[in-house]
N, C-alpha and C positions, 0 to 999 in steps of 0.2 A: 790222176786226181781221184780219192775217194767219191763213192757216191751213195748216197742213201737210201735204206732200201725203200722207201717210193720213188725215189728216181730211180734204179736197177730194176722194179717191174716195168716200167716201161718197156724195157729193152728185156724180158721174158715172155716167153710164149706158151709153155708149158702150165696147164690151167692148174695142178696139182700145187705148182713150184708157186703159182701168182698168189694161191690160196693162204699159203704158207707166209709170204713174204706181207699180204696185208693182216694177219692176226699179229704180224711180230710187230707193223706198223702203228698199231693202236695204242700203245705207249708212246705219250710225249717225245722222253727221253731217245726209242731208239729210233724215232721216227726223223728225228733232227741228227744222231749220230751218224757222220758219213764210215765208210767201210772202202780202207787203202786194200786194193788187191797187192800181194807181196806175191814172189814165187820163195817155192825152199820154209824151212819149218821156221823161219823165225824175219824179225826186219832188226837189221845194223842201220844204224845213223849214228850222227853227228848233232851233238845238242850243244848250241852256243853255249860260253861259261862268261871268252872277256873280247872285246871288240880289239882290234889292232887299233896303235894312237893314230892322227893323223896332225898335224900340223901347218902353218907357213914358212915358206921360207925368204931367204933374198936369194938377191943375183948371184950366181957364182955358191950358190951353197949347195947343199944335198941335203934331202930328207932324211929324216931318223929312221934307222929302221925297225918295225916291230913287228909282233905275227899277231892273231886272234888267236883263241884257247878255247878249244873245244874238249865237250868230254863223246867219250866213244860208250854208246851204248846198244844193247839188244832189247829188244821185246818178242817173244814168243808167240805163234799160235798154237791154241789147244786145242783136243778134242773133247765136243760138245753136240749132246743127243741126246738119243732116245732110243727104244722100240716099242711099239704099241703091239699089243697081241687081243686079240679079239674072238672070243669063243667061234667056231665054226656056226653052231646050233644058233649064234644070237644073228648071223648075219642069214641065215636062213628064214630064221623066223620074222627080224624085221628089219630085215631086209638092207642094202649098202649104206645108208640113213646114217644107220647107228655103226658101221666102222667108223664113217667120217665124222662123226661125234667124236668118237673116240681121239681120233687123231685132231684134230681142232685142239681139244683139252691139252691134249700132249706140247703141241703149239704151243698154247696161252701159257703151260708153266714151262714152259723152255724162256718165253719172252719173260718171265715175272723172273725168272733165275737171273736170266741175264741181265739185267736191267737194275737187280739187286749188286750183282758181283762187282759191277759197274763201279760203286757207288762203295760200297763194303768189302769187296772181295778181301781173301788176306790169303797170303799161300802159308802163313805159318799154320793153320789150321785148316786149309785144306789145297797141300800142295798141286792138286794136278789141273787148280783155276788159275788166277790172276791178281794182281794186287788193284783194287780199286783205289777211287779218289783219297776216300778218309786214310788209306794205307798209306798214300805217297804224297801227303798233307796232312800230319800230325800236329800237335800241338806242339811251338818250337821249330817248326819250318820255317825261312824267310816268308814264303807266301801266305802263310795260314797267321789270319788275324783274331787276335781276344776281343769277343764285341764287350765284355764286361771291364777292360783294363785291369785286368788280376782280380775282378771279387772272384767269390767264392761264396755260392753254389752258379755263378753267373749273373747276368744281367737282361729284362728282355729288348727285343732287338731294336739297333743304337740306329739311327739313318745316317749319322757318322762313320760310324762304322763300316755301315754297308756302303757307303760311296768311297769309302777306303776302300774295302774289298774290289769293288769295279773297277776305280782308278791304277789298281797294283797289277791288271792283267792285260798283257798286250793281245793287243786286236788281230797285229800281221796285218791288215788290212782285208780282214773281215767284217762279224758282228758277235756281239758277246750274245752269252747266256746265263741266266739264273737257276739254275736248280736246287729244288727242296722241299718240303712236305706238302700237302695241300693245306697242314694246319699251320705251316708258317706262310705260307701264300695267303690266310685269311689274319695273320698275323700284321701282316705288313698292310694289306687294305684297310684293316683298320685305322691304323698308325698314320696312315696315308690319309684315310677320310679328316681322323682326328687332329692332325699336327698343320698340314698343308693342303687340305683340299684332294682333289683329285689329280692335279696338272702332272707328277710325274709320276703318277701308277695309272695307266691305262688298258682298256681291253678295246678288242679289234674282230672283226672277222676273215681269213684268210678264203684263198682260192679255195681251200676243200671245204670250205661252210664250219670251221671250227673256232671259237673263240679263244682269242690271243692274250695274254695278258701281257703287262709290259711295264718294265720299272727305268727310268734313266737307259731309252732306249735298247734294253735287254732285253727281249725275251726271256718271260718264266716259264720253266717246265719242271712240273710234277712228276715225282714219283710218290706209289701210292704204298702197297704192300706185293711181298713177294710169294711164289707159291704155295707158302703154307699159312699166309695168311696174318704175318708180321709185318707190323710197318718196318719201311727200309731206312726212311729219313724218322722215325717218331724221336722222343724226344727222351732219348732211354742212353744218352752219351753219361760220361762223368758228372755228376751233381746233377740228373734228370735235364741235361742242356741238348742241344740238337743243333744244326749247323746247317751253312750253304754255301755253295759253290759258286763261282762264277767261270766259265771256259768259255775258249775260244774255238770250234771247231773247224779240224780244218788238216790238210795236210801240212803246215807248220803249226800246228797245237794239239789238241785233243781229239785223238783217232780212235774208231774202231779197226781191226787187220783183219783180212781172210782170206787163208790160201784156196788151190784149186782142187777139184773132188774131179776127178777122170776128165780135167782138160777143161774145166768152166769152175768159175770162180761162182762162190755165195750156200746157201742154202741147197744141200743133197736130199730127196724124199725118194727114198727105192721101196716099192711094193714089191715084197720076197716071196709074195703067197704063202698057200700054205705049208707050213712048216713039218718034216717028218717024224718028230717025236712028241708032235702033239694035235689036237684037233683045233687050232688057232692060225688065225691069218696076219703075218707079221707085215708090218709094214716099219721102216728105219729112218730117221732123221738125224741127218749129219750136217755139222758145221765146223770147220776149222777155223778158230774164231778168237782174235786177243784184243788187246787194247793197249793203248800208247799216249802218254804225254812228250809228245817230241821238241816242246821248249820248255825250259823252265818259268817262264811268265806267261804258258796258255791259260793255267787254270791255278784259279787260286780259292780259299777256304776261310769262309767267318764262321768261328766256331764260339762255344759255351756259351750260346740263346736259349734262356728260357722261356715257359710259356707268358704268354700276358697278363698280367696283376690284374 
């Protein structure tokens, strides 16, 4: 069973590794994604396509027989990093402080990368990521819903719609999620204050002291902008529209994968010292790291929302 990285600090000890695993934590997104350890560079499964029939019969009869249809797929893990290099003279003068600035930063746009690829990744433009959500729920997918019914430049967002959206994705017998902008998050409050009140958009506070938001028993989670500072979910889709997701996570739905770095799964931090062909102290962060929709009904996509009139 996947687990998420605040659940996997738990069960680390390494203060370097703990450090790491709560700056990746500060994102919504990856804070709720769990991470299936796999061995070997990639995960083979089996992704339902058509159930076998079943039927009744009478006395003296035999069943029909038939099989289920599966389709056979792979998903990969990649490699995913960094090195931080750090003048020798800076850590001298002020002293470990400012390595671990250093590396923190490197952290926070490793999680903003990540968290973007999630969501956007596409390998036709940069093969050596992953394909994210928008990739594998285009427009023309079974899953992925028009909130505007065919207009054109779009429609803003339908609560029809969105509860299409919700109903189209199976649970497994977990809990769904919502993810998408923080300006469609204040999209839909509104909508929610103005249409019906409050009753099915809710906020909460959880065991970490964090406020929860919550639509038709989903949890919402934001994504904001990614390491350079672009929104990841804005609203820059075809005819200025933007979109949202709803997944299931889980190991039958929406996973993160990560193989093992010298015999331990997750997050690698090696301090190299200093390095011989320069006055710098490298320090490396590694992750073998992919992402998996392993049903066809974990995660599904309402897309072409505009902003609010």
């Amino acid at each position: 069973m996947g687990l998420t990285l605040i659940e996997a600090a738990k069960y680390e000890h390494r203060l370097e590794h703990l450090a790491v695993l709560k700056t990746f934590s500060e994102g919504e997104l990856l804070a709720r994604l769990p991470f299936m350890n796999i061995a070997g560079s990639g995960l083979f499964y089996s992704a339902e396509q058509e159930l076998p029939s079943v039927g009744f019969r009478a006395v003296n009869e035999g069943y029909t027989q038939s099989y289920g249809v599966v389709d056979q797929r792979a998903e990969a893990v990649h490699l995913f990093g960094g090195d931080v290099d750090v003048d020798r003279s800076i850590v001298d003068l002020m002293g470990p402080e400012a390595r671990a600035s250093q590396i923190e930063m490197k952290v926070r746009s490793m999680r903003l990368t990540l968290e973007a690829t999630v969501i956007n990744g596409d390998t036709a433009s940069n093969p050596r990521a992953f394909d994210g959500l928008s990739k594998r729920l285009p427009p023309g997918n079974p899953m992925a819903i028009n909130n505007a019914s065919g207009a054109i430049p779009g429609a803003p967002l339908n609560f029809d719609r969105l509860d299409e959206l919700i109903d189209s994705v199976n649970a497994y017998g977990g809990s769904k999620v919502l993810v998408m902008s923080k300006a469609m998050r204040r999209q839909l409050n509104a909508l929610a204050r103005a249409s019906i009140g409050g009753g099915v958009y809710q906020t909460s506070t959880n065991s970490y002291g964090m406020t929860v938001h919550r639509y038709q028993d989903c949890d919402i989670l934001t994504v904001d902008r990614d390491a350079q500072g672009v929104e990841v979910m804005g609203y820059d889709e075809a005819g200025g529209t933007s979109s949202i997701y709803c997944c299931t996570f889980g190991d039958q739905g929406v996973t993160g994968l990560q193989g093992p770095f010298q015999g331990r799964y997750g997050i690698s931090v090696r301090d190299l010292g200093e390095v011989p062909d320069a006055p710098v102290f490298r320090t490396r962060v590694d992750w073998y790291v992919g992402f998996a929709v392993l049903q066809p009904r974990a995660a599904g996509r309402l897309f072409n929302i505009t902003p609010a009139a």
